[in-house]
N, C-alpha and C positions, 0 to 999 in steps of 0.2 A: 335148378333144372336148366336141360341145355334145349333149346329151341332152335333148329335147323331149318329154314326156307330153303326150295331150290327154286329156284326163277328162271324161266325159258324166256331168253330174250330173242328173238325173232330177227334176224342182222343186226342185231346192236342196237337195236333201235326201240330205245325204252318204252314210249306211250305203250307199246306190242305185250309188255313182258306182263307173263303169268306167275304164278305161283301153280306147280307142277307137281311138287310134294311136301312133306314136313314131314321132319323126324325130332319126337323129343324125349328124351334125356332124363329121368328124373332117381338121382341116388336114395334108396332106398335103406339101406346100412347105417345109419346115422354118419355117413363120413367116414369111415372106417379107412385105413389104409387098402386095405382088401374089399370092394364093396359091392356089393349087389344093384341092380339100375333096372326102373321099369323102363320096356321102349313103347312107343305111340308111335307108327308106323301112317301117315295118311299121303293118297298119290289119286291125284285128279285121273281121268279118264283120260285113257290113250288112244284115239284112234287107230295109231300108227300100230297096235297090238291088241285093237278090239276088248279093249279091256275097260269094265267100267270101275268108276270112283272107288277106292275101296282103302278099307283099314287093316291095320294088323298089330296086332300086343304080342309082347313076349317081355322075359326079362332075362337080361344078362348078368350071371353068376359070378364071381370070384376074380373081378379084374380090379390089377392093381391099380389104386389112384396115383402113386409118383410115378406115371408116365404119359407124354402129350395127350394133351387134347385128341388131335387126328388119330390116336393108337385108339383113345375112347370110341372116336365117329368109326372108327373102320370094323372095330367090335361089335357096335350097334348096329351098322349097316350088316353087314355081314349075319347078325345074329335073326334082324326083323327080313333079311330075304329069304332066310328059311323057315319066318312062320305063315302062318294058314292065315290066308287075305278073305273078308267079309266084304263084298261089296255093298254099299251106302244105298 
């Protein structure tokens, strides 16, 4: 399983820094070259877009495992911003 933090650091100035969202990762396909991945989608509450605390699942279908890592993240991100958010 891949475990994603995004941490909002405030001017760079760590004591400040959050934890903003998590995305993770988990290949479902037993490893398959070809694999299937649940995603776990969670993102703190935004003022800045009035949005509260919320979650979101999906699963990404049919991507190749021989290619980067970032190809993976950018499939996931991509695939959990098109599913339907529950707020916590």
């Amino acid at each position: 399983m891949l475990v994603i933090d995004i941490q909002l650091v405030p001017g760079g100035f760590d004591p400040m820094k959050r934890t903003i969202g998590t995305l993770r990762i988990g290949n479902i396909s037993d490893l398959s070259d070809i694999s299937d991945y649940s995603i776990v989608g969670l993102e703190a509450a935004n003022p800045l877009t009035n949005t509260p605390p919320r979650i979101a699942e999906c699963v990404l279908e049919g991507h190749d495992r021989r290619q980067s890592v970032w190809r993976l993240l950018k499939a996931a991100a991509d695939r959990i911003e098109e599913a339907d958010c529950v707020p916590l």
